[in-house]
N, C-alpha and C positions, 0 to 999 in steps of 0.2 A: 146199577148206577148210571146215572147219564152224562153224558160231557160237553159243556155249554160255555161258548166261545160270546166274546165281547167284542165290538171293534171299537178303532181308535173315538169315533165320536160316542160312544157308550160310558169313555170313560174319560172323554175328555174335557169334563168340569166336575164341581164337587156337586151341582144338582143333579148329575147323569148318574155320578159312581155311585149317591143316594139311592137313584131308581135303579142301579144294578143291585146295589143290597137287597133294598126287598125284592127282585124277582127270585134272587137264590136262594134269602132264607125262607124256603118252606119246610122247614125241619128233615126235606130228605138230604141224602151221602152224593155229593157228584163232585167232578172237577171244571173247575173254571179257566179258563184259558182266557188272556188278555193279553189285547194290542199296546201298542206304546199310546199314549196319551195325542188324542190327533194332534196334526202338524209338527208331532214332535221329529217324526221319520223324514219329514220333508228338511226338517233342519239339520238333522245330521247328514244327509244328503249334501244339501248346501255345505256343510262343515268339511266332509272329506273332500268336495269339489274344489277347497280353497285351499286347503291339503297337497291335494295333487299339483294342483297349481303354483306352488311355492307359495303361495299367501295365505302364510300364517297369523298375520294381524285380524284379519278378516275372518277368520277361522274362529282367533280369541272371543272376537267381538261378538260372532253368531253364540258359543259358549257362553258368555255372561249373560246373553242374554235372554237365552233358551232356561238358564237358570236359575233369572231374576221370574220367570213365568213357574218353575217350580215352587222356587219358594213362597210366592204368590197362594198357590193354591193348596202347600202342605200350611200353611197359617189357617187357612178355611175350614181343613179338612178333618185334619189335628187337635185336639183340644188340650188331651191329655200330657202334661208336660213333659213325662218320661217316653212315652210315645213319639212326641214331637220330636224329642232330641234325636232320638232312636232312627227317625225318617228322613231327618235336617242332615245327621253324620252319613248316611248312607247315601243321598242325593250328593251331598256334597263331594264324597271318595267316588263318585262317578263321573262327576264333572272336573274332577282335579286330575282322572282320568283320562278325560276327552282332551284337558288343557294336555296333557306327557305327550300325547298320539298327534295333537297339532304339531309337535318340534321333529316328529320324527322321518324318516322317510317316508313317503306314500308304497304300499303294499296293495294287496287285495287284501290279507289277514287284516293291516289296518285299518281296510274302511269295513270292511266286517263288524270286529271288533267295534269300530264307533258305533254302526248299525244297529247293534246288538243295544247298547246303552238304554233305550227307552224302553222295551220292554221289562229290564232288570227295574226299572225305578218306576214301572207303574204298576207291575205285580209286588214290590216292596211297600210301596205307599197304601195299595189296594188292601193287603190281608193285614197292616198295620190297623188300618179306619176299620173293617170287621173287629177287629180283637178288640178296638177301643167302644165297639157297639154292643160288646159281648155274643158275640156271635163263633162259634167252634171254627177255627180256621187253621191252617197247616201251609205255608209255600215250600212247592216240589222243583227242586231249579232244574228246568227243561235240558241244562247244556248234561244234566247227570245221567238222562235217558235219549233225549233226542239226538238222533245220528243218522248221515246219509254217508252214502258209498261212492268210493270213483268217478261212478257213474251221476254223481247227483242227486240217487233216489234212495230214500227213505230205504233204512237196513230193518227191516218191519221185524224178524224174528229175535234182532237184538234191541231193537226198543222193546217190543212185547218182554224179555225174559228184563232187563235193565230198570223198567218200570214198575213189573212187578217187587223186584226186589227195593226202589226207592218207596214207594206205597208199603211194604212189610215194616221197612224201617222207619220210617214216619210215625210222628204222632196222631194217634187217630183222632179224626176230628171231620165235624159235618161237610165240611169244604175244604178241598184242594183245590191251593191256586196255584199255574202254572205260565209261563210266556209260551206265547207262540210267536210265530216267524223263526225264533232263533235253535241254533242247532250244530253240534260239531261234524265236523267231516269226517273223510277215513283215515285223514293224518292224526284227528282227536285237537284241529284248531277250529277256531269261532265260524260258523258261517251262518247261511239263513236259507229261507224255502220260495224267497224274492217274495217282492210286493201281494200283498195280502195273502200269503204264506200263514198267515194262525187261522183263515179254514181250514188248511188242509191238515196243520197242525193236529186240532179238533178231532179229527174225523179219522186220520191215524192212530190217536189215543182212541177216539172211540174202538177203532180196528181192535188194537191192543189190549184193550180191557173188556172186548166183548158189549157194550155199556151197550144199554136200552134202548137209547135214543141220541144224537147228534143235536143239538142246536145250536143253528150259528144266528146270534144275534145282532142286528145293525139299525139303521136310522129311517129305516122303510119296511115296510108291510109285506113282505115277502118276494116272490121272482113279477115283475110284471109281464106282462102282453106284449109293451112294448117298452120303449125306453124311456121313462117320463123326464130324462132333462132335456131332450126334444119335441117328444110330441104331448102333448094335452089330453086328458082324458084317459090314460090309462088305468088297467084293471090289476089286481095282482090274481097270482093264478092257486087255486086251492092244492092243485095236486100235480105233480111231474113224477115222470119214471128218471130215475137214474140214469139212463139212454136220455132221455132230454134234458135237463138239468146238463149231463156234462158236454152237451151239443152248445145250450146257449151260454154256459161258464166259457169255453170255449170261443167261442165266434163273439164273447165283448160283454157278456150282462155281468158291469161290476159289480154284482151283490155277493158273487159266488170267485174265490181262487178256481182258476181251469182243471183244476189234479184235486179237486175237495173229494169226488163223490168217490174216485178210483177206490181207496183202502175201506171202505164198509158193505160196497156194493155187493160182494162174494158173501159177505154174512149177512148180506137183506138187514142193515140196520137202517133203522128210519133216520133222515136229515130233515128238521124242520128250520124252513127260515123263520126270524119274529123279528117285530120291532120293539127295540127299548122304551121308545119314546111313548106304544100305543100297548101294551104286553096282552092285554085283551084281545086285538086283533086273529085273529086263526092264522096268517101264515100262511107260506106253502109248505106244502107234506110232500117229500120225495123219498119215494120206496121203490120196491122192484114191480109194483102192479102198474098196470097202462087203463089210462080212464077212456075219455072220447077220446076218439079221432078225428084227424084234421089240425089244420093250423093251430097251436095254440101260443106263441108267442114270435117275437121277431126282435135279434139282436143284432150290433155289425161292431164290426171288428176293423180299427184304423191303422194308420201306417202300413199300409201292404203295396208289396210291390209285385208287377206285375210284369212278367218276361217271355216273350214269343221268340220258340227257336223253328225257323225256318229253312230248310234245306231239301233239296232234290234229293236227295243220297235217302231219306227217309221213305220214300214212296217204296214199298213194298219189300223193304231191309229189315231184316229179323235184326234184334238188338241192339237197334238205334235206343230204344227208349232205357234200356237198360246204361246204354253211354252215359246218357242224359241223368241218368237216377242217381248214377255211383260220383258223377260231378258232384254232385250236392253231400252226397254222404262223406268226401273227403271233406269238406266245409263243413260239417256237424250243420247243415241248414236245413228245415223243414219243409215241407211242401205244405200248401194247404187246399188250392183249388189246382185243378189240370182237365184241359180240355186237348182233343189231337182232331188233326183234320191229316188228310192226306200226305201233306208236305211240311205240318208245321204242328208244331205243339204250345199250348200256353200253359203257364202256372204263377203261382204268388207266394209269395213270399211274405213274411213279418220282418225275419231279421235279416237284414240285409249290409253287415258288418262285412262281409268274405264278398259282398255283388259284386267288387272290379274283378278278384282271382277268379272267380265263378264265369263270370263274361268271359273273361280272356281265355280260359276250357274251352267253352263251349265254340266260340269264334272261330277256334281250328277247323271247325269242319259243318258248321252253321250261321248263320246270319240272324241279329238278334237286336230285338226293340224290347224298350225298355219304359215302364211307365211306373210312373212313383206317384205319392198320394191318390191312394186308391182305397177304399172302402169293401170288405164283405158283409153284404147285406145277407143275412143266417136265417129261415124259416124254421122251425122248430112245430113237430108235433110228431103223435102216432099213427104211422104209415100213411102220411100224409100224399108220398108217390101214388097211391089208390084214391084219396078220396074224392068224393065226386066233386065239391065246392075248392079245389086246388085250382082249376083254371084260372079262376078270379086274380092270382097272381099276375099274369100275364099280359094286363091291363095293363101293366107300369110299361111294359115293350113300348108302348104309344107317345109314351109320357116323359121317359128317361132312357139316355143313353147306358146301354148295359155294355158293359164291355166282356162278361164270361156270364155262362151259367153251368152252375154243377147240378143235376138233377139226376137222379137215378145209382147215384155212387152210393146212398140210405136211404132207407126206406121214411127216416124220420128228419131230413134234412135237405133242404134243398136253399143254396146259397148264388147271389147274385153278386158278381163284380161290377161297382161303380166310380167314377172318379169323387172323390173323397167334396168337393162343391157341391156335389148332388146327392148328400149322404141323405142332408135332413128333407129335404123335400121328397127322397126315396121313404124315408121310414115313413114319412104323415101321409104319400101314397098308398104305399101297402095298407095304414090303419085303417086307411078308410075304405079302400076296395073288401080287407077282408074282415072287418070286423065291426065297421061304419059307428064308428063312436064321434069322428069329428069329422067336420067338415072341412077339407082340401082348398 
């Protein structure tokens, strides 16, 4: 069985969920996994921010009108009268929903909870329009198997047993449809797996049910080279290891959630990315094989902060950098790049929620700069540290101020810190030194 994820522009009109139908009915058994209906996650967003805020009028308002756009599109979608009512009562107990959760206190449960709301009513509406196409269809509601722990991560041996037994008790039928993103926690209340959260969804069911193959399907032609909402010209890439796919998911190429490839990679299940819009297209294939070597794609990664801890006391001090480490891990903050010289150390940061209590640590016994909007520009390929044609990177030294370089920390990665003004001019750099598709 395979398990083949939608995103939200796949399913976000009724001529997309159409070209979703026919890509899944080919008469074989898989599950479907679906995003909320795009822009619907950016309004609930909106919705709980006016929430929070005490402005619940504004809340309302976003609610009618996010609902005036369902109803919109279950008239189009819907033909069947019993059907329609069917999909009009359930959109509506959703949205009368959202209206309870606007008067209530602001939680984290309740922006969850709103969270949650768009994928329930686009896997409702979705296996409704199947059934009415006559097409074998079943929805498996994700909050009945998907669960993360304490910790945030995925409890894999009790969705594996949790799933199996909602699949036994199910109606059998060619398609299962399921949401992704959403998920309970280890208290058993609503959460989610954050922003494009139903890859990894995907790819955990894949985990769990062993399945064939992985496809996560979206509105482009697979992982590109580079990053085509800035630079021109780019190529999509046929083939990635698992080692690169979760490098560039990582370091920024939105095609991919950062944690997709983690839960299959141990059982070598294949991830193929496809576009909805071209399904002919091949795609990229990511498995555990490694094709060429050398550079094969370039992503970067925004919002990073960038902190130099400086002090005399470090020059030849066993467990200064351990001081340094265990600051951060009190902060649950991650590292991403770290360079040390003699007397100073630098690293970056993304989340930078905890940076005044982290500063004022470190301050005791270091001196410390601090640089915000800053850019990791992300090289990607197999053992790229070896290959002969990697020099060509370092062309950009001439061209762009780099403020770090991590090189030698992978053998399949090598990342450059930049100030976040000199992202795009960095990426159509690099295209062209190492791959010379456009012209600089």
């Amino acid at each position: 069985m395979k398990v083949l994820k939608f995103g939200g522009t796949s399913v976000g009109s009724v001529e997309n969920m159409a070209n979703v139908k026919d890509i899944i009915n080919d008469g074989t058994q898989k599950i479907v996994v679906l995003s909320a209906m795009s822009g619907t996650t950016n309004s609930l967003v909106e919705i709980a921010k006016n929430i929070k805020a005490l402005n619940p009028n504004a809340a309302l308002q976003s609610i009618n009108t996010l609902h005036g756009k369902y109803t919109n599109v279950i008239s189009k979608l819907i033909s069947e009268e019993a059907l329609k009512n069917e999909v009009e009562n359930y959109v509506s107990e959703r949205f009368n929903f959202l209206k309870v959760s606007a008067k209530k206190p602001f939680t984290q449960i309740v922006e969850n909870e709103i969270l949650a709301q768009g994928e329930l009513m686009s896997t409702f509406m979705f296996n409704a329009y199947l059934k009415q196409e006559g097409i074998s269809s079943t929805l498996l509601p994700a909050l009945d198997f998907m669960k993360i722990d304490a910790h945030k991560e995925p409890s894999f041996h009790e969705i594996e047993e949790k799933l199996s037994a909602v699949l036994d008790a199910a109606d059998t039928a060619e398609i299962y449809i399921t949401q992704g993103f959403i998920c309970l926690d280890a208290k058993g209340e609503i959460s989610n797996l954050q922003r494009g959260g139903s890859d990894y969804t995907a790819t955990i069911i894949g985990a769990a049910i062993k399945a064939e193959e992985v496809q996560i399907w979206t509105d482009i032609d697979g992982m590109h080279n580079n990053d085509p909402r800035f630079v021109e010209g780019t190529k999509p890439i046929s083939d990635l290891s698992f080692d690169e796919a979760a490098e560039l998911a990582y370091f920024g190429a939105k095609i991919l959630h950062p944690q997709t490839v983690l839960p299959v990679r141990e059982d070598g299940i294949p991830v193929r990315l496809k576009n909805t819009m071209d399904p002919a297209a091949r795609g990229t294939s990511i498995t555990s094989n490694y094709f060429e070597t050398g550079i094969k794609a370039i992503a970067a990664k925004d919002d990073i902060t960038a902190i130099k801890i400086k002090s005399g006391r470090m020059l030849q001090a066993h467990g200064f950098l351990k001081k340094v480490f265990e600051i951060f891990e009190t902060y649950e903050t991650s590292i991403d790049m770290i360079t040390t010289s003699e007397v100073a150390v630098s690293l970056t940061i993304d989340d930078d929620k905890n940076l005044d209590k982290i500063v004022s640590e470190l301050e005791t016994f270091a001196s410390i700069e601090i640089d915000k909007n800053q850019s990791i520009i992300c090289l990607v390929g197999h053992a790229i540290v070896d290959h002969e044609s990697t020099h060509k990177l370092f062309k950009i030294l001439k061209d762009v101020k780099i403020r770090m370089i991590s090189y030698g920390g992978s053998k399949n990665n090598i990342s450059l810190l930049v100030d976040t003004k000199n992202k795009i001019k960095t990426l159509k750099k690099l295209n062209n030194y190492l791959f010379d598709l456009v012209a600089v």
